[in-house]
N, C-alpha and C positions, 0 to 999 in steps of 0.2 A: 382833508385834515379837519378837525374838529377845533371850532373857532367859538368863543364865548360872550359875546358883544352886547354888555348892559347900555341903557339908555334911561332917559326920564326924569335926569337929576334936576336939580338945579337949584332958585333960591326962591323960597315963599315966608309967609310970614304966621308965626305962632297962630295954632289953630286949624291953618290950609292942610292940605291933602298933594301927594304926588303918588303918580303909577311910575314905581321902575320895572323894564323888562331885560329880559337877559334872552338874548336866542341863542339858540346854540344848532348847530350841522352835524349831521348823521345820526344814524339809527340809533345813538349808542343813549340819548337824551331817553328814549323812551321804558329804559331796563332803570334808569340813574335815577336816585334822588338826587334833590335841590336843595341848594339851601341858598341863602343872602346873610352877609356876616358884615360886620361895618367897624370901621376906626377910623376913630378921634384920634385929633394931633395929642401925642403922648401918651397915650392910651393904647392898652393891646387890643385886639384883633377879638373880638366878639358877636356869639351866632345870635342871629336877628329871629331866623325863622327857619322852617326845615319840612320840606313835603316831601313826602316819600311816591315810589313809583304808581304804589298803587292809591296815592293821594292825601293818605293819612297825614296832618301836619304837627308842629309844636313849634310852641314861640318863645324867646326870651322871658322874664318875667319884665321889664320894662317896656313892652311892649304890647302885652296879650290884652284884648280889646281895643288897641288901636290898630294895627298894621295883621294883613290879609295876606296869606299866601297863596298862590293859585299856579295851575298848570295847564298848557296847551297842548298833548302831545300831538295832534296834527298840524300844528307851528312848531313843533322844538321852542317852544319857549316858557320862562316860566316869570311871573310877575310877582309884586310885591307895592300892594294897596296901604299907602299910609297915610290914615285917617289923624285929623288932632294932634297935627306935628307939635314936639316941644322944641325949643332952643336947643336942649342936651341930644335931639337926634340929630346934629349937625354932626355929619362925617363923611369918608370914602365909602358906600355901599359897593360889596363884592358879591358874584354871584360864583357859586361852587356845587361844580359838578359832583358827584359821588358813585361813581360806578360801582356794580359788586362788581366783587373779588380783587384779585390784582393786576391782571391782566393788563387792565388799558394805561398806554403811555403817553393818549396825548393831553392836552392840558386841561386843567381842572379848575380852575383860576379864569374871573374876567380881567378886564385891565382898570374895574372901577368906576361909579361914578359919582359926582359928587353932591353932596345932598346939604344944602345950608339954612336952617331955620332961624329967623331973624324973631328979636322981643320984639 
């Protein structure tokens, strides 16, 4: 079954840098874009960054020159390099599968981690 397990979060201070990674099992990682989306307490659910299968990526506008998306596909995993944290990146980072088509029914969603930038 296809499992989505981010890592990496934690707390640093305006300025620093964190690597989040997301692994994900089974074949199905290597057909899928990726993306990484984050929410703030009170705040909707917005896409951070987005690399496609074949690598091509795009970033939020509050983000593009700081934070790097990148992909393993002989890991299944796909990471997210952010450079020159602000205090406003303080949120749940989610990592999100995207498979074509419709097909696939297993999950698409990680369970989050948490990412807090201190002034």
């Amino acid at each position: 079954q296809v499992q989505l397990v981010e890592s990496g979060g934690g707390l640093v201070q305006a300025g620093g840098s964190l690597r989040l990674s997301c692994a994900t099992s089974g074949s199905i990682f290597r057909i899928s874009a990726m993306a990484w989306h984050r929410q703030a307490p009170g705040k909707e659910r917005e896409l951070v960054a987005y690399i496609a299968s074949g690598g091509s990526t795009d970033y939020g506008d509050s983000v593009k020159g700081r934070f790097t998306i990148s992909r393993d596909n002989a890991k299944n995993t796909v990471y997210l390099q952010m450079n020159s944290l602000k205090p406003e990146d303080t949120a749940v980072y989610y990592c999100n599968l995207i498979p074509p088509g419709t097909a696939f029914a297993g999950p698409r969603w990680g369970q989050g981690t948490q990412v807090t930038v201190s002034s």
